[in-house]
Structure formats: C-alpha cells, structure tokens
N, C-alpha and C positions, 0 to 999 in steps of 0.2 A: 734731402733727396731720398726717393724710394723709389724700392724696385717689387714686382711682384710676379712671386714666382709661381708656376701654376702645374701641379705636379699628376698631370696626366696617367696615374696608376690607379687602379683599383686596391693596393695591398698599401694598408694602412703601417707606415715606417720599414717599408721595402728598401731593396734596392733606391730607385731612382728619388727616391724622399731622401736618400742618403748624400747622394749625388747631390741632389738639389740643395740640402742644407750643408754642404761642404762650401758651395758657392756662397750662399746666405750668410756663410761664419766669415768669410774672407771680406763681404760686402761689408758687413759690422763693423769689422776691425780698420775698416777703411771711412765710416764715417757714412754711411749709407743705409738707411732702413728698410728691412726686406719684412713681404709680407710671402708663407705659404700657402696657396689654395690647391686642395684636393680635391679629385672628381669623384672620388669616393666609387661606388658600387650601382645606384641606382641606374636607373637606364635614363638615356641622353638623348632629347631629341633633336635630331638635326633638322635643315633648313629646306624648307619645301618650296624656296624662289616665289614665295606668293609676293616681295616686294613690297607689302604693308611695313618695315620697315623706316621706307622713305618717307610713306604720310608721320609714322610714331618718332620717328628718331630713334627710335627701340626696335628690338625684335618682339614680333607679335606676341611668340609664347612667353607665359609667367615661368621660371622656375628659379630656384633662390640660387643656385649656383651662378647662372647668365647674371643674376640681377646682381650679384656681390661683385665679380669683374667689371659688370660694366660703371658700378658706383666708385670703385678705385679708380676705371680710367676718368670719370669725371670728376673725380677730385682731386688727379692732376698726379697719375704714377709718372716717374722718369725714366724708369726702365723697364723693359720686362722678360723672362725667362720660360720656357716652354718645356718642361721635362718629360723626357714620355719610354716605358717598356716597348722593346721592338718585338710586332707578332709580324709575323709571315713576311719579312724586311721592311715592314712600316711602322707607323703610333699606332696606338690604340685608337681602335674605331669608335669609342666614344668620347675621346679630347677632340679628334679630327670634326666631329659630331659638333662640339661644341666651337671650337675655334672654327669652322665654317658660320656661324650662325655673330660671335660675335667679329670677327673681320668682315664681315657683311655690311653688318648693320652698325658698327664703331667704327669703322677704317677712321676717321675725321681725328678723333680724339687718340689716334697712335701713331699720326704721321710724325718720324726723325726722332721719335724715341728709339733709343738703342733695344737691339732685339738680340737671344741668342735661344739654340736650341742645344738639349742635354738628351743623350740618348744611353739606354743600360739593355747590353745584351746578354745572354751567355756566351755569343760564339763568332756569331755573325751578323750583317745586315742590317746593323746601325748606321753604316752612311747612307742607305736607303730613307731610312728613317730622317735621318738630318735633314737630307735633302726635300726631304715631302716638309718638314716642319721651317726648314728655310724658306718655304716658296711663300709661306702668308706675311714673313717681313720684308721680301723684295718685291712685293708686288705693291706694298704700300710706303715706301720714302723712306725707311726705317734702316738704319744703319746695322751692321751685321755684327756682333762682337765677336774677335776671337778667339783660341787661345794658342800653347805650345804647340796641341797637336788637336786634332777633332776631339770633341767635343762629347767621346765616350768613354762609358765605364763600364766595366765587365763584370758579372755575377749573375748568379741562376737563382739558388735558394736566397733566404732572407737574410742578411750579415753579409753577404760573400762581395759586396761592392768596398765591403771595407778591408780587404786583401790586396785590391789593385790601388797598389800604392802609386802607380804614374796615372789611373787615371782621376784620383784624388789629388793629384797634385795638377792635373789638366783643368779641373774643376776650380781650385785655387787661384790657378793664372786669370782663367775667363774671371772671376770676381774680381783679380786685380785691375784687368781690364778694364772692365763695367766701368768699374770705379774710376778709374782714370779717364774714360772718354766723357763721364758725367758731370765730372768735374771741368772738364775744358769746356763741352758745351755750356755749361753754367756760366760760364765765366764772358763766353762772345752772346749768345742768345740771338745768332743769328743763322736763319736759315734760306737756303734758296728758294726764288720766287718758282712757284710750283704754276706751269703753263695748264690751259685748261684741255680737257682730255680729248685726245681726237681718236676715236672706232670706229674701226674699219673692219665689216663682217667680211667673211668672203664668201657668203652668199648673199646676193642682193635682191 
C-alpha cells in the first residue's frame, strides 16, 4: 500500500513538510509506503475550463509537477494527503492552482481512496483552510480520514512545528488512522455502486 503526500509549501523542509513527514513516519512504521511531493517555488498554472481534458484524459498543460501526481495516481496510489501553509484563512494559491486542475481532470482515478488534509498555522484560520482542502475529497467519493483533533499544527518560523507536541501527536493518529482504514478496505475491495450523475443548473 502507498500513500502520497503532497506538501503544498513553497519553503523547502518547513513547517508543514514537517507535519507531513510526521504522518509519513507513523504510515512506515505501519507498513504503508509514502511518497512526498512538493510544489516547490515555480509558478502554478491553474485551470482555464477549456475541458480538453475530456478529449486527453489529461490536463491539456505539460508541466512535470501535474505529470508526477497524475503518474502516481495511475499507477495505482491508496491513499493520499494534502498539506498546505494557511495565507489569509486558506492554502496556498498555488496547490489550490494545482489540485484544481488535477481533480478535474483525475477525479476517476481517486474515487474511495481515503483522503486527508494537514494544515500549519501560526495562529489562526487553519480550519478555514481544512475546510477549502476537504471540499476536493467530498465532492469525489473519497473517504475523509481523521484524527484526535483537526488536523493542525502550529508554527510560524522554520523548526517551530516541532514544539507543538499535540499537534505532532494529531499528525500521528491521522497516520494511524490512514493505516488502519487501508488496511480494512484491502481486505473487503468493495465498494458502492456509484449511480450516474444527475445536474441540475438553476438556470435553465
């Protein structure tokens, strides 16, 4: 089983990388292969609804970040984690950038894999954040993972995530979690028939 986490910061072994491999080390020790992927620095291009998508099975733009995610999800991830710094009570505008474009254009390949989101503040306005990052695994059949308490960790400068020792220990659970819900779906490999979609605009 693998899990791949996808750690939405620009600051290369920050805070929320720390967060993130807190869960990755718990996923280990449980028998669980994790992968981290960082959005790094470069600029992100989000999804311009042009819908070429449907013709490619892919998002139209080339860039090697999309193309690494969406080669994991086809090669068959079982779990996957979203970590993201909270600006102004949301993610980062350029993971939001990018997970727009591949829940777009992947939804198919991540439906009832377990999902969870990891968020790192200084202060405030990480459930905001959770909240916007929960909305792409409930909109697609994916089971929520969760832990002792939400799903954040507190720090400002670089190190300071490793002082909140409850929210490294919230980090902990949610791996045990993971781990434990992967292993029971493993085990049934069953899932509900999925009815076909009925929209309803309300403008007609």
């Amino acid at each position: 089983m693998k899990v791949l986490l996808i750690n939405g910061s620009p600051r290369k072994g920050g805070n929320t990388h720390i967060a993130l491999s807190e869960v990755a080390k718990t996923l280990n020790e449980n028998g669980v292969e994790t992968e981290i992927v960082s959005i790094g620095v470069k600029a992100m291009q989000g999804c311009i609804a042009c819908n070429r998508c449907r013709e490619l099975e892919r998002c139209v733009f080339q860039d090697e970040l999309y193309d690494r995610i969406r080669k994991q999800l086809e090669d068959g991830i079982d779990g996957l984690i979203v970590g993201s710094p909270t600006y102004y009570a949301g993610p980062n505008g350029s993971l939001c950038a990018l997970l727009d474009r591949v829940f777009y254009s992947s939804s198919d390949l991540m439906k009832y894999k377990p999902a969870a989101a990891v968020t790192v503040c200084r202060r405030g306005g990480a459930s905001a954040t959770l909240d916007r990052l929960n909305k792409y695994f409930t909109i697609n059949h994916m089971p929520v993972v969760s832990s002792q308490y939400w799903n954040i960790v507190h720090g400002m400068l670089p190190g300071d995530a490793l002082q909140d020792a409850e929210g490294l220990q919230t980090m902990r659970m949610l791996g045990k979690n993971m781990a434990w819900l992967l292993e029971n779906i493993a085990k049934e490999k069953k899932y509900p028939e999925i009815e076909s979609a009925i929209r309803t605009n309300f403008i007609r």
